[in-house]
C-alpha positions as a LaTeX table, in Angstrom:
\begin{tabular}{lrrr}
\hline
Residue & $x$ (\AA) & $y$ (\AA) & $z$ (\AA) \\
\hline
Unk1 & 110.26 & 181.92 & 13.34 \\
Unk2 & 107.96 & 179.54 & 11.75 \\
Unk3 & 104.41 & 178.57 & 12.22 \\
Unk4 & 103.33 & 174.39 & 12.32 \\
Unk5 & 100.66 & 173.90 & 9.95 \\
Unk6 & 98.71 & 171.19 & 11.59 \\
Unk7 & 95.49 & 169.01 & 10.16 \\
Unk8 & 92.47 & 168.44 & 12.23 \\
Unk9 & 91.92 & 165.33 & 11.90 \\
Unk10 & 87.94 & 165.39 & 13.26 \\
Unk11 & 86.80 & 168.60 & 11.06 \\
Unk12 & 88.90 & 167.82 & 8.46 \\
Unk13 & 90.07 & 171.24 & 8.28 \\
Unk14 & 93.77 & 173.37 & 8.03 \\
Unk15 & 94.20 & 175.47 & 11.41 \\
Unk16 & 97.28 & 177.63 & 11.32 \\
Unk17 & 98.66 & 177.70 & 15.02 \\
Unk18 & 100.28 & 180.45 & 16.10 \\
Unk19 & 100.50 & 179.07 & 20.27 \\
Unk20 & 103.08 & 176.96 & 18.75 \\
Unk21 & 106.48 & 178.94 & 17.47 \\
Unk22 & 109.66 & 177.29 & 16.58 \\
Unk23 & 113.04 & 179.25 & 16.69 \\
Unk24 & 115.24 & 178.39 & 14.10 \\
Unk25 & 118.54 & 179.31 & 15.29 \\
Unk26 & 121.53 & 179.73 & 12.41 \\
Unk27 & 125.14 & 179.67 & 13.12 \\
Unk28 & 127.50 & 182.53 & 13.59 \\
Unk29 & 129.45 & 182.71 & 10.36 \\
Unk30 & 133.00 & 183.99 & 10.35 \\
Unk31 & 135.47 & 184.64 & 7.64 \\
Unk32 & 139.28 & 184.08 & 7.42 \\
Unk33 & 141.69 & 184.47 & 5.22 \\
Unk34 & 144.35 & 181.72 & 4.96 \\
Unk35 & 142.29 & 179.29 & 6.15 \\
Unk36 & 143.87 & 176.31 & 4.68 \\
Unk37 & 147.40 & 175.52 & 6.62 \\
Unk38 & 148.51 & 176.13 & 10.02 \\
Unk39 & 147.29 & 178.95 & 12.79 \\
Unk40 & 144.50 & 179.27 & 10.37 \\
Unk41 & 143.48 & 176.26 & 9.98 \\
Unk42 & 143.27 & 175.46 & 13.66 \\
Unk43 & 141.53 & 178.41 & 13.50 \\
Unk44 & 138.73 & 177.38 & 11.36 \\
Unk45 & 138.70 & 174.18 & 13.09 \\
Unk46 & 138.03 & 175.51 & 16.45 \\
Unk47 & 135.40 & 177.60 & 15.50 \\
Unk48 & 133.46 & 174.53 & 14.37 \\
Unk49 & 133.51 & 172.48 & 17.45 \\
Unk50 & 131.89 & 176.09 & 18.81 \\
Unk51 & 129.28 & 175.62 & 16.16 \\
Unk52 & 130.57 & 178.58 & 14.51 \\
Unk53 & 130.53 & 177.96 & 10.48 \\
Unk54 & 133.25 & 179.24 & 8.13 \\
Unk55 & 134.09 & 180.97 & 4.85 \\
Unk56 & 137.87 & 180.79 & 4.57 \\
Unk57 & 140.00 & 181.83 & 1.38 \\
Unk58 & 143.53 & 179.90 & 0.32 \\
Unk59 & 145.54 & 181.19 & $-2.02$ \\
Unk60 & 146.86 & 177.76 & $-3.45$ \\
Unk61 & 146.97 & 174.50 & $-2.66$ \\
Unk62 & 143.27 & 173.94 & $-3.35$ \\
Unk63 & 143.45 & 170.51 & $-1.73$ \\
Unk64 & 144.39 & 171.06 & 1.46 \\
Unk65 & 141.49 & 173.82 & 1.20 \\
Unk66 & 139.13 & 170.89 & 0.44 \\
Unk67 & 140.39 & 168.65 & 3.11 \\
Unk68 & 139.72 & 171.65 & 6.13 \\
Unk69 & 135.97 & 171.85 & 4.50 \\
Unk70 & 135.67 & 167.91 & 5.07 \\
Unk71 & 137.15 & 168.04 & 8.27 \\
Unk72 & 134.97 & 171.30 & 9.33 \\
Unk73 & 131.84 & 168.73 & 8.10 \\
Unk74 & 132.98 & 166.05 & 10.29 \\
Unk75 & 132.64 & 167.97 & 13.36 \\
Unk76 & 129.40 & 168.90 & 12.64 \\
Unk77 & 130.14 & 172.25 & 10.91 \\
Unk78 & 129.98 & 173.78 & 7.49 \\
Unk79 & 132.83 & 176.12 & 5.70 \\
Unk80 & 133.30 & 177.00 & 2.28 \\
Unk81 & 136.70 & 177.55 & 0.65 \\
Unk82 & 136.82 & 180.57 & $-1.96$ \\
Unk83 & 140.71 & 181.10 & $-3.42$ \\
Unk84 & 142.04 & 184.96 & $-2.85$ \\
Unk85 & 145.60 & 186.35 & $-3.51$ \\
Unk86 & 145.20 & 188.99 & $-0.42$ \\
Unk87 & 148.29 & 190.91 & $-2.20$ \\
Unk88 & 145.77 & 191.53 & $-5.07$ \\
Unk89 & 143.81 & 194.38 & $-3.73$ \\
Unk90 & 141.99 & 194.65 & $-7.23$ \\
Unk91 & 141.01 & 191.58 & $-6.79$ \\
Unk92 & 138.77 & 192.31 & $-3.47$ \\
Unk93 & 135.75 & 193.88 & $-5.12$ \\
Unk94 & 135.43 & 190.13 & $-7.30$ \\
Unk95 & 135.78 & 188.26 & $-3.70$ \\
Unk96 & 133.13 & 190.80 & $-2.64$ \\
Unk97 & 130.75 & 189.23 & $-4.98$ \\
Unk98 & 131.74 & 185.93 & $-4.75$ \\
Unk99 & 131.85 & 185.89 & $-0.68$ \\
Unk100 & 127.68 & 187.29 & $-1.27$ \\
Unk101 & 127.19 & 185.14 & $-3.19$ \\
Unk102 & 128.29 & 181.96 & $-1.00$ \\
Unk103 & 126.73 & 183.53 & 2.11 \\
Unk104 & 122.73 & 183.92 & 0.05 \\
Unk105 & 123.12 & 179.78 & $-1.26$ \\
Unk106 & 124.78 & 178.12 & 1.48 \\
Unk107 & 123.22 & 180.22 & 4.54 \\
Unk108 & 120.34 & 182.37 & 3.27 \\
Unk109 & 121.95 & 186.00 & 4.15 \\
Unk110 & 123.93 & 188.61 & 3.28 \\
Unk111 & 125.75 & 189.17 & 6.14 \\
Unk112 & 128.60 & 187.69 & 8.66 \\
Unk113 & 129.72 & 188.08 & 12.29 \\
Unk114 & 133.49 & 187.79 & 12.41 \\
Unk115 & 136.46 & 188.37 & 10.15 \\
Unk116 & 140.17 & 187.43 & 11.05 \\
Unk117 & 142.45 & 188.64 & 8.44 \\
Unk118 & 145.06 & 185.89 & 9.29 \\
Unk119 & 146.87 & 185.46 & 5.74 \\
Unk120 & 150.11 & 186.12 & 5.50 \\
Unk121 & 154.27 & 184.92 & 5.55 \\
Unk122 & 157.28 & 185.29 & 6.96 \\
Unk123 & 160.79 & 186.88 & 6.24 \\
Unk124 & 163.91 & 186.31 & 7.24 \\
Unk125 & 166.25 & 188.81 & 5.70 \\
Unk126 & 168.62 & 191.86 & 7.68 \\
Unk127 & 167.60 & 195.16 & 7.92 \\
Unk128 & 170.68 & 196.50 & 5.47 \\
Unk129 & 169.85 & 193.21 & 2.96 \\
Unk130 & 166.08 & 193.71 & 2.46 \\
Unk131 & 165.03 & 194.93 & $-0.84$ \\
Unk132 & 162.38 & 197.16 & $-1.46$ \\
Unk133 & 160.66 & 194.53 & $-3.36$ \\
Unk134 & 160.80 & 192.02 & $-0.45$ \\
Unk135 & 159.64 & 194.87 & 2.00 \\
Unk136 & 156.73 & 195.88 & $-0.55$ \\
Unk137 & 155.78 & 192.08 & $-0.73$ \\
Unk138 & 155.38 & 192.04 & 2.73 \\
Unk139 & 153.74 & 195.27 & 3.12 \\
Unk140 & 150.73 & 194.38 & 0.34 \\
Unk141 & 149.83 & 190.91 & 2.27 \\
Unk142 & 149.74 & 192.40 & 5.94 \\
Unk143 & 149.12 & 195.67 & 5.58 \\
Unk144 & 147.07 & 196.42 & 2.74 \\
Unk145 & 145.57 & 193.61 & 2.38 \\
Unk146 & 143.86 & 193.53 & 5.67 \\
Unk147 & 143.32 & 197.01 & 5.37 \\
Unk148 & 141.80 & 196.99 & 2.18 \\
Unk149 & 139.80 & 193.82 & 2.56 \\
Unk150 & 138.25 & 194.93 & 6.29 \\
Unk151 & 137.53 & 198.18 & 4.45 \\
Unk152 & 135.63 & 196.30 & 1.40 \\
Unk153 & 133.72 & 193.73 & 4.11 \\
Unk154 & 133.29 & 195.74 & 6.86 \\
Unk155 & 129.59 & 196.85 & 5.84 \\
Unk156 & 128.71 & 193.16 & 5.73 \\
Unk157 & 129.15 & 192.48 & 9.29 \\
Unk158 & 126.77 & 192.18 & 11.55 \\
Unk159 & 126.45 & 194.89 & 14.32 \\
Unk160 & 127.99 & 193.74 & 17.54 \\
Unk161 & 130.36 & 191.17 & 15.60 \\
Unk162 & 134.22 & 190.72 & 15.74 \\
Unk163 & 137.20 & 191.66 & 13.79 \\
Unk164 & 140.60 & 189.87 & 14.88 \\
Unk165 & 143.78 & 190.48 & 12.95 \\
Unk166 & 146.79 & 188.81 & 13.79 \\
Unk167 & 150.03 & 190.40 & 14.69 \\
Unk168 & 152.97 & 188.78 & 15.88 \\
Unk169 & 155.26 & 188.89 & 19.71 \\
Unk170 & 158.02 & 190.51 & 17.53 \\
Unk171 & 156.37 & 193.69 & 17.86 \\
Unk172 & 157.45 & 193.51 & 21.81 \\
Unk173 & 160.79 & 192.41 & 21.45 \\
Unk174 & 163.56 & 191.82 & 18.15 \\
Unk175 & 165.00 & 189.29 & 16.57 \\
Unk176 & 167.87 & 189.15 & 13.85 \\
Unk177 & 166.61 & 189.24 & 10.31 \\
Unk178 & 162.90 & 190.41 & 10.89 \\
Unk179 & 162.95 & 194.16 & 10.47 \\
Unk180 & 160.72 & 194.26 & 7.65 \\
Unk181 & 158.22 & 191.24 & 9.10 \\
Unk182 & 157.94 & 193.34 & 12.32 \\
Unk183 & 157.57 & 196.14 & 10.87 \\
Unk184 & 154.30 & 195.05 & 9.25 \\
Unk185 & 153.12 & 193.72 & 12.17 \\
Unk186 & 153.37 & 196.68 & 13.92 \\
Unk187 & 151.39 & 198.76 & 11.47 \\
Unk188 & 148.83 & 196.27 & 12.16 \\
Unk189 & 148.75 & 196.69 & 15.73 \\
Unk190 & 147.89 & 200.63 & 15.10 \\
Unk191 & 146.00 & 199.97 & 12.35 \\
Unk192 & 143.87 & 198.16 & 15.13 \\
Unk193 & 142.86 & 200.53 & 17.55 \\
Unk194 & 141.94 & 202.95 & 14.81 \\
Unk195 & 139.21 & 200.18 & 13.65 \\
Unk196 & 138.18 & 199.65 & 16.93 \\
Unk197 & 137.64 & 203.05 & 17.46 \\
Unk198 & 135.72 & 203.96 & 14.42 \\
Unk199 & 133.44 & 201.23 & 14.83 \\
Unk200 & 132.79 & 200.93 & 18.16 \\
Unk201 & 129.64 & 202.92 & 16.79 \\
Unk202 & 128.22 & 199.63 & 15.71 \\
Unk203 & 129.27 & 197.42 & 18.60 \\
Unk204 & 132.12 & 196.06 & 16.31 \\
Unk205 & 134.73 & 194.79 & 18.63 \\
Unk206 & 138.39 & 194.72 & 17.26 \\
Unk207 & 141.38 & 192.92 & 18.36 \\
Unk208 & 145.17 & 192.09 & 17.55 \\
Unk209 & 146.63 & 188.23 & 18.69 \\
Unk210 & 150.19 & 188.25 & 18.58 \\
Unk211 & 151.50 & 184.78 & 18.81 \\
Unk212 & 154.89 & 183.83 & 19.65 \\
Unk213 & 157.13 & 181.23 & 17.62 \\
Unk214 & 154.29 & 178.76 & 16.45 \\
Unk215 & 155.45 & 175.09 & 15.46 \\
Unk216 & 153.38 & 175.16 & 11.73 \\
Unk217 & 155.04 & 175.86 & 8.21 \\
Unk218 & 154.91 & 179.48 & 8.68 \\
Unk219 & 158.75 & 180.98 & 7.68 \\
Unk220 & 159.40 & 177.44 & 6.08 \\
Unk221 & 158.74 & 175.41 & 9.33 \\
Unk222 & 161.89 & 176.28 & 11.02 \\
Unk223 & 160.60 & 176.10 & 14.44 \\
Unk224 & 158.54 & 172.99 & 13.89 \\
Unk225 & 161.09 & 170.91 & 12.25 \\
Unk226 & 164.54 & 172.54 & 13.18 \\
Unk227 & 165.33 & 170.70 & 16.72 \\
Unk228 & 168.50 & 173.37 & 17.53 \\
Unk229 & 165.13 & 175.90 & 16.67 \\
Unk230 & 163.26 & 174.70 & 18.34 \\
Unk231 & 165.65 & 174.51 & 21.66 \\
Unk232 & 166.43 & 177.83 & 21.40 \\
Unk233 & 162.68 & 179.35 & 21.49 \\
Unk234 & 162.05 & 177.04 & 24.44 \\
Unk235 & 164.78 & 178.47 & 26.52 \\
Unk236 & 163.75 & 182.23 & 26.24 \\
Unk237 & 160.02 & 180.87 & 26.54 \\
Unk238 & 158.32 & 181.20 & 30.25 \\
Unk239 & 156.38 & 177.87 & 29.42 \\
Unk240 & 159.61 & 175.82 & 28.40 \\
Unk241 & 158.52 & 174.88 & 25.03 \\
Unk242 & 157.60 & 176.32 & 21.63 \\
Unk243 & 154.41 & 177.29 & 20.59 \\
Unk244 & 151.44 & 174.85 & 19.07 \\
Unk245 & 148.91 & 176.00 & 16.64 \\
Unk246 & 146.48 & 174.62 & 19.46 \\
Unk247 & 147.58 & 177.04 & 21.25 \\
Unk248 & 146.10 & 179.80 & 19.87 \\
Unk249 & 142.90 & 178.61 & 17.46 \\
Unk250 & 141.06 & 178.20 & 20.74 \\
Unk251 & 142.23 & 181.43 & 21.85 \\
Unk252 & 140.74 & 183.28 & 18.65 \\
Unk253 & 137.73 & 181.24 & 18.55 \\
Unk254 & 137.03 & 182.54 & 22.32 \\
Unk255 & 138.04 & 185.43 & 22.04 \\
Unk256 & 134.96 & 185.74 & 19.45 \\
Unk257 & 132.61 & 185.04 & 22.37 \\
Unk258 & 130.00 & 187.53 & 23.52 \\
Unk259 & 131.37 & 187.20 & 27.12 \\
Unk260 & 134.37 & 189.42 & 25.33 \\
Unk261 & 132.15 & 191.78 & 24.02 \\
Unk262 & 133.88 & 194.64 & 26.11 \\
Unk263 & 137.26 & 193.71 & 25.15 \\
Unk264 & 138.15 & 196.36 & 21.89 \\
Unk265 & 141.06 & 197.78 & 20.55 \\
Unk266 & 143.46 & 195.34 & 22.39 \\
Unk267 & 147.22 & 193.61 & 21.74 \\
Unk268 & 146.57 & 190.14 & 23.21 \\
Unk269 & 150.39 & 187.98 & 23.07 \\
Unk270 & 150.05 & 184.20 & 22.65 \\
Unk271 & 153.57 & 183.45 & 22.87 \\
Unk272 & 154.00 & 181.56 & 26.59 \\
Unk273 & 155.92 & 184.11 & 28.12 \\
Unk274 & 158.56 & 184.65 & 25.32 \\
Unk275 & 161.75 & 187.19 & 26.75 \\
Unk276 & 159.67 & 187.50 & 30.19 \\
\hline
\end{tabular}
């Protein structure tokens, strides 16, 4: 709240008002990692045209970062792009810092309202070919990294905000050469409820999206740009076609709303009825 400091012009004297208050409402803020490509950038993207701001991390391609901020300004929007490896847990405490930092000179506070650990990538190798180094990759990005990063942010979130992470439909049903992928996945999924359920104390509502096959780069675009791929998904999909990354931004960004505030500890599929 602020006060209007109005002259009078007849006395000549300062009155401060107090019958007149004006609300000055901020923006939700959410944070998401990965924000610069694909699910995640739709993500970001539809949490702007909801008025919802954004600090989203990349961990290369710093242009197509900056293009998602300019596009997030266009709509009417602000986001701020900070780079983070999420394999590098020693690196969280730095993006700690950097993230309160962002949050005190772009917004004035020290605190957010959502966080959607989103980063991550694909693997396509058989259960009897994966190395332990390609299984450890994976594990670091979506398991430890989310866990370790929600465990390092956590205290900076708001009371009654949101914590999505993002799973995947392989969890429900398998597919040749992701073992390890799936496996990940469904560590997240438990990891989940156990988040929900410790802090449901604060009002903290946490939620898993598991999208089907998505038409982005993800797994080196196979589904977007592969037509025999892309066939194939669409004939074991209930919808009849593969997946769009507009398709499930929205989702997230209402699934965010306070109208879901009772929904916790939940595995919500995006995949269009995949193996119905």
């Amino acid at each position: 709240m602020v006060y209007l400091v109005l002259q009078c012009k007849y006395t000549g004297c300062s009155q401060l008002l107090q019958s007149k208050r004006v609300s000055m409402m901020s923006n939700k803020i959410a944070v998401i990692t990965g924000g610069n490509r694909g699910l995640g950038k739709n993500t970001v993207l539809s949490l702007a045209r909801k008025n919802i701001d954004c600090v989203f991390t990349y961990r290369s391609h710093k242009d197509e970062a900056q293009q998602v901020v300019e596009e997030v300004a266009a709509l009417g929007a602000k986001a701020v792009a900070i780079q983070l490896d999420v394999s590098d847990i020693l690196g969280f405490a730095e993006f700690k810092q950097t993230l309160e930092s962002t949050l005190a000179t772009q917004w004035q506070t020290s605190r957010f309202d959502y966080l959607i650990n989103n980063a991550g990538h694909g693997s396509d190798s058989a259960f009897a070919d994966t190395s332990e180094a390609m299984f450890d990759n994976l594990m670091n990005v979506h398991v430890k990294g989310g866990f370790f990063l929600t465990q390092t942010l956590h205290e900076m979130i708001n009371d009654g905000g949101r914590i999505i992470n993002l799973s995947s439909g392989l969890t429900r049903f398998a597919l040749p050469g992701k073992a390890a992928y799936a496996t990940m996945k469904g560590a997240v999924e438990v990891l989940t409820k156990y988040m929900a359920k410790e802090l449901a104390g604060r009002n903290i509502a946490v939620n898993v999206v598991a999208p089907g096959a998505i038409a982005t780069d993800f797994g080196g675009g196979a589904v977007r740009d592969n037509e025999q791929v892309a066939q194939l998904v669409s004939s074991f999909t209930a919808m009849g076609r593969v997946g769009q990354a507009d398709d499930i931004g929205p989702m997230i960004a209402q699934l965010l709303g306070d109208e879901n505030r009772w929904v916790t500890g939940q595995r919500i599929e995006a995949s269009g009825g995949m193996f119905l």
